[in-house]
C-alpha positions in Angstrom: 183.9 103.2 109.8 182.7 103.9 106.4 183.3 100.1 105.3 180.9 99.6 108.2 178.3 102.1 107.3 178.6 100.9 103.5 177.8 97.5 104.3 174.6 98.6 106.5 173.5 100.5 103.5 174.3 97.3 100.8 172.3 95.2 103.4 169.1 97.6 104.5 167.4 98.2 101.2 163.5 98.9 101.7 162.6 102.4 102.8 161.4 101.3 106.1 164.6 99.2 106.4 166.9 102.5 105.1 164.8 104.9 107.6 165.7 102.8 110.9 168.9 102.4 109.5 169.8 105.5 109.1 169.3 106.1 112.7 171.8 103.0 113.7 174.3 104.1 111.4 174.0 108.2 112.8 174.2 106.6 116.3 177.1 104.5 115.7 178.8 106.5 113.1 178.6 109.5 116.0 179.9 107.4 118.4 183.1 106.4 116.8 183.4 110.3 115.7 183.7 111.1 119.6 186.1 108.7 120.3 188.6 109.7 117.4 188.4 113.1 118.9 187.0 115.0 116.1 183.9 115.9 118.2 182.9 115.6 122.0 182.8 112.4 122.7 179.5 113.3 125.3 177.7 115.6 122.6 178.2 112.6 120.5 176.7 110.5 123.2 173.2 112.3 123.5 173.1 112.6 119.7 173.6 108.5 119.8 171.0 108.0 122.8 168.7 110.0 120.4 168.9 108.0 118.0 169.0 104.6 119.3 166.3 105.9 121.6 164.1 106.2 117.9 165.3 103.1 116.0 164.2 101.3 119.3 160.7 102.3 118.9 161.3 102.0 114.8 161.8 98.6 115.6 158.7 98.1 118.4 156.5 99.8 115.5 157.7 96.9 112.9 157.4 94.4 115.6 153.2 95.8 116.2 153.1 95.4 112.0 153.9 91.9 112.3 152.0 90.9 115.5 149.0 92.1 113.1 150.1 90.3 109.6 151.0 87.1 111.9 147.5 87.1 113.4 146.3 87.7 109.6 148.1 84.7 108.9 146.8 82.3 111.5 143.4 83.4 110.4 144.1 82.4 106.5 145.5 79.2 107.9 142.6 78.1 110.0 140.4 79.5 107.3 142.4 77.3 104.3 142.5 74.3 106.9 138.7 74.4 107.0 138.6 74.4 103.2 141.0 71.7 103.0 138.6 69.6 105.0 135.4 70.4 104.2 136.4 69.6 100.4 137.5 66.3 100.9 136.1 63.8 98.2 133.9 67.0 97.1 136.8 68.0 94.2 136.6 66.4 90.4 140.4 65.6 91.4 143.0 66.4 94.1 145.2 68.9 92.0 144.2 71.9 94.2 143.4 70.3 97.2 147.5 69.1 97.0 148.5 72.5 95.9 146.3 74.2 99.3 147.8 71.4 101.7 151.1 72.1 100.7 151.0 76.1 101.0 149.2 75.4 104.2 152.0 73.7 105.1 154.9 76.0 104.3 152.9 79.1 105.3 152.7 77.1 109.0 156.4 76.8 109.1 157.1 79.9 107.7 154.5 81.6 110.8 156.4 79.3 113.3 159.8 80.4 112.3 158.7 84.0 112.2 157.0 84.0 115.5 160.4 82.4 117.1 162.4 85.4 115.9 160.0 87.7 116.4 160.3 86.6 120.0 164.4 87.2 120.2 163.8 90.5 118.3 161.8 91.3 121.2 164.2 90.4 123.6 167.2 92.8 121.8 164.3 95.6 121.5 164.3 95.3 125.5 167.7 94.6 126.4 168.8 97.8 124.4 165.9 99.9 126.4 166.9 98.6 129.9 170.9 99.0 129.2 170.7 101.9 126.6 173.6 104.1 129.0 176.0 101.1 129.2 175.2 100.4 125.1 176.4 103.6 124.6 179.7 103.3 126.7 180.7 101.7 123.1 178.1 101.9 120.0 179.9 100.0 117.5 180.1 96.4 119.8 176.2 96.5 119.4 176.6 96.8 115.8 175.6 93.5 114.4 173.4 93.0 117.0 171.6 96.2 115.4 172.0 95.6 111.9 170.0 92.3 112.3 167.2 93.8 114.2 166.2 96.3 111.5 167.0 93.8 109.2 164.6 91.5 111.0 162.0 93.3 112.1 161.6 94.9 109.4 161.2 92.3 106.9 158.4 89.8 109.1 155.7 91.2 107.5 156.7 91.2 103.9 157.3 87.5 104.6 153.9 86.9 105.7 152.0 89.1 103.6 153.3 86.4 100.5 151.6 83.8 102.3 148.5 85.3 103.1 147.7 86.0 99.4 148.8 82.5 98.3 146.9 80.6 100.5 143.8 83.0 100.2 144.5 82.2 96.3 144.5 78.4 96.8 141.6 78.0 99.0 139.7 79.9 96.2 140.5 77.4 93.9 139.5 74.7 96.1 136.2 76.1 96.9 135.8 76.5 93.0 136.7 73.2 92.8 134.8 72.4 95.6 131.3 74.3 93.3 132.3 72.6 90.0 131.8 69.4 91.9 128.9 70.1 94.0 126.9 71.6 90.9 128.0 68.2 88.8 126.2 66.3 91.9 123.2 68.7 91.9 123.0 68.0 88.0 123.0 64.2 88.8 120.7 64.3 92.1 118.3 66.3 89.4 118.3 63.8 86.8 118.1 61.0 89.5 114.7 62.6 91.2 113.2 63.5 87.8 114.0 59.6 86.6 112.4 58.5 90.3 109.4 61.0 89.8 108.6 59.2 86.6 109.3 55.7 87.5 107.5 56.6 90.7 104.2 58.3 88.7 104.7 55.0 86.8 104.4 52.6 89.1 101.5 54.5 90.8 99.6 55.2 87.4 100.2 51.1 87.4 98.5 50.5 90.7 95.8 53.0 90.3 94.7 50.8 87.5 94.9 47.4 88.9 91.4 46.1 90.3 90.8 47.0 93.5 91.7 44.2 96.2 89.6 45.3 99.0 85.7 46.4 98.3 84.8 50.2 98.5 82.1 49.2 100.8 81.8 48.5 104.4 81.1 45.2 105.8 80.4 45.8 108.8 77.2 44.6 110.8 76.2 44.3 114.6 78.5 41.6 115.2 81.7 43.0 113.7 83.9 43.1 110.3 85.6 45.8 108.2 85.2 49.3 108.0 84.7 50.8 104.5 88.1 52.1 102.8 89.0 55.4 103.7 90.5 56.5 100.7 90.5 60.2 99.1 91.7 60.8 95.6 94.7 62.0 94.5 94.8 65.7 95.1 95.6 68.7 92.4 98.2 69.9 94.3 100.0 66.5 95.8 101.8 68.1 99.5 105.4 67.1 99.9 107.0 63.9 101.5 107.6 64.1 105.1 111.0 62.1 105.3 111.2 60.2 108.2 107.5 60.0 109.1 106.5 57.1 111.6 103.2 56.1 111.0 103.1 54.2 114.6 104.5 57.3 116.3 101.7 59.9 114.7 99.0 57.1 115.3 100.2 56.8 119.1 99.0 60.7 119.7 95.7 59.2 119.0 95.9 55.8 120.6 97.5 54.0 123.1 99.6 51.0 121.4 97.9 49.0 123.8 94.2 49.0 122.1 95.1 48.1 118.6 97.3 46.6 116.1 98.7 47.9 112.5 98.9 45.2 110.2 100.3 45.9 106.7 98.8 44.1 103.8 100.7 44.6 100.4 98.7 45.5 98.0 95.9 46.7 99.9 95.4 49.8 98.0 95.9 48.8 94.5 93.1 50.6 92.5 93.3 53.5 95.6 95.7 56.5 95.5 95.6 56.2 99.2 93.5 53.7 101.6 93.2 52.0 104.8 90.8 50.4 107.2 89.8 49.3 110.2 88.7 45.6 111.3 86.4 45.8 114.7 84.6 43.1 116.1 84.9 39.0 117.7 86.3 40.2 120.6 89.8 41.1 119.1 91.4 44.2 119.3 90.7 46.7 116.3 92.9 46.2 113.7 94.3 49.4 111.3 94.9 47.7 107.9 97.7 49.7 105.9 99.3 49.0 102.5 102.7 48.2 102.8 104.2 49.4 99.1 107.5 52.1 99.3 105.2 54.4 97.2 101.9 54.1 99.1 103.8 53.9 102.9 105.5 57.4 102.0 101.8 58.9 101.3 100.7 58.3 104.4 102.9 61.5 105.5 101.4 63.9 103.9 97.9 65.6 104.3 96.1 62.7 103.2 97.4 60.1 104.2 97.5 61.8 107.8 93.4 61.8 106.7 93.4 58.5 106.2 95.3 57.4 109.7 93.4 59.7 112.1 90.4 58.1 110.3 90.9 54.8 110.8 91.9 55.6 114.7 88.5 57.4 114.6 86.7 53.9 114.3 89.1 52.3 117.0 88.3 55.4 119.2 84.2 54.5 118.4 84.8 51.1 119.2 86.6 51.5 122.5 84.2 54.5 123.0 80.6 52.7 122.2 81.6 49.0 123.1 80.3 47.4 120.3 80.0 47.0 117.0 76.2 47.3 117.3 76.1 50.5 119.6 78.6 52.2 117.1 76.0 51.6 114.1 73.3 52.9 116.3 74.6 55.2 118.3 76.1 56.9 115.0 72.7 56.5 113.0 71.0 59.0 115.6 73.0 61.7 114.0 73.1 61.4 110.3 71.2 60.6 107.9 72.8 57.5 106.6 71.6 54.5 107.3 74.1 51.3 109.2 77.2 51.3 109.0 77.7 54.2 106.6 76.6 56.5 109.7 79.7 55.1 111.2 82.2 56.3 108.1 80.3 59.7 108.4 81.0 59.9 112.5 84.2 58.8 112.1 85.1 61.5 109.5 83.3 64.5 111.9 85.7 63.0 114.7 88.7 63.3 112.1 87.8 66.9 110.5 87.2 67.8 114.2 90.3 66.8 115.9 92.9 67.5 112.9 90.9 70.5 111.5 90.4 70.3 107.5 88.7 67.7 105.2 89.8 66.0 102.5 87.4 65.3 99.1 83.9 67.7 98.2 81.0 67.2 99.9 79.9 64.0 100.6 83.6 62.1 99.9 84.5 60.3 101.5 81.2 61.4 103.2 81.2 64.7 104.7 83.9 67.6 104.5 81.5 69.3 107.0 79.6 68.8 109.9 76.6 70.2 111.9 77.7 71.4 115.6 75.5 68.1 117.2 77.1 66.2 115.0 80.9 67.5 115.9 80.1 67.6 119.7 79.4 64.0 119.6 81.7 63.0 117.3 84.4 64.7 119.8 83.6 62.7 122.7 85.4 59.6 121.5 88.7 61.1 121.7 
């Protein structure tokens, strides 16, 4: 017997290991007392029931440690598996990356093997509660049967605390990695928009100086022609890009596609931050003239180049509305002060300022950033 209670001692080491132990080696040591005489064999049974009774529920309490560490560990997994992904071609190399896959992977076998005796540890815990009287008929043939279950249970969570830490260690380092990388692409995005800002500023300085192409006048007259250039200046305070702006799409909340056509002419707005214009007359549809250049196209979604678009649908909206070119003049003329067609550009910005709400330019550019309440109420009725 004491070879027997040596070797449980050598093998148990860890004070939760040596507590639940203990109990084991009283039960069965007790047991084997009774049967050599030297006390009752059925005091020695209730002492043994006792005791086997508390290193059962020793062992259940181990078992509720690991459920918790093993749920701990899935978590860290899924959470380093995430990492893993999310990183990919986002790292200045693959050192940690490798080094996070691998643990990932040996912390998943390590959960899998762990779960699988958890589960027969379970089924020992229960067999010993459901046959505890017959068990104690004979203490020492459960023996080894014990000696693994302490040793077992409680040693689960120490093996998946190790994990936990390592892999919460790795997916650190990928995610600084992960920064290192993302702040070397920020640097470079940076120094890519400040070199396209100033090829950009460039290239519009460029155009802004070239001659104009189209005349800042209107040519229009009773039987038809072009409208003048709507085109505000640059402004102090230029608003941002709208990515993905459709100039057809905002024009169609306007217009029906039907009663007009866009037609892009490069280098319609050279000498113009921002321009366009409308072609009425001859019995055609209207036609909105745009400029088709990157850097002029990607104005026309911001505040004025919006301007400039609900303009130019302004004098579509007159023409449809009036009839003809003639009536337009006219019918425009009886509420400004400008003479021809330039009562026409003054309509169609009251129609504009009135249905988007703001102006663009001072007074009197392009040529009114405000209008009387007759002159609103009739520029309203074309939309």
């Amino acid at each position: 017997m004491k070879t027997m209670l040596d070797r449980l001692a050598k093998i148990l080491d860890t004070p939760t290991k040596k507590l639940v132990a203990s109990v084991v080696a009283a039960a069965v040591g007790l047991s084997l007392l009774g049967l050599t005489g030297y006390v009752s064999f059925g005091a020695a049974q209730n002492q043994a029931r006792t005791m086997l009774t508390q290193a059962s529920e020793a062992a259940k309490t181990s078992l509720r440690e690991f459920d918790s560490d093993a749920s701990g560990l899935e978590e860290k997994i899924t959470s380093a598996k995430a990492v893993f992904d999310a990183s990919k071609g986002k790292t200045a190399d693959e050192i940690a990356r490798k080094a996070l896959e691998k643990e990932i992977d040996v912390a998943s076998s390590q959960l899998r093997n762990a779960d699988r005796e958890a589960g027969e540890l379970r089924a020992i815990v229960s067999h010993v509660d459901r046959n505890l009287e017959k068990i104690l008929a004979w203490p020492p043939s459960i023996f080894d049967s014990y000696v693994q279950l302490v040793k077992s249970a409680a040693r689960l969570s120490d093996e998946l605390r190790g994990p936990q830490k390592q892999l919460s260690t790795l997916a650190n380092g990928v995610v600084q990695a992960q920064k290192s990388w993302q702040l070397e692409q920020d640097q470079l995005a940076a120094a890519a928009a400040a070199q396209a800002a100033e090829e950009a500023a460039r290239a519009q300085a460029e155009r802004l100086s070239k001659p104009k192409q189209i005349p800042s006048e209107s040519t229009l007259d009773p039987t038809g022609g072009a409208t003048a250039p709507s085109a505000p200046p640059p402004p102090d305070d230029p608003a941002p890009i709208v990515e993905g702006f459709n100039i057809e799409a905002y024009l169609s909340e306007f217009l029906p596609t039907s009663d007009y056509t866009v037609e892009y002419v490069t280098g319609l707005c050279d000498g113009y931050y921002i321009c366009g214009r409308t072609l009425v007359g001859g019995g055609a549809n209207p036609v909105i003239q745009l400029d088709d250049n990157p850097s002029v196209i990607s104005i026309y979604s911001t505040d004025a180049g919006k301007y400039v678009l609900v303009h130019e649908a302004a004098h579509v909206r007159q023409y449809l509305f009036y009839g003809s070119v003639a009536l337009m003049i006219s019918e425009s003329g009886r509420f400004v002060d400008y003479p021809g067609a330039a009562a026409v550009e003054y309509m169609a910005d009251c129609a504009t300022i009135e249905r988007i709400g703001y102006a663009l330019g001072g007074t009197g550019y392009p040529y009114t950033s405000s209008c009387t309440p007759e002159q609103y109420a009739e520029a309203s009725r074309i939309w």
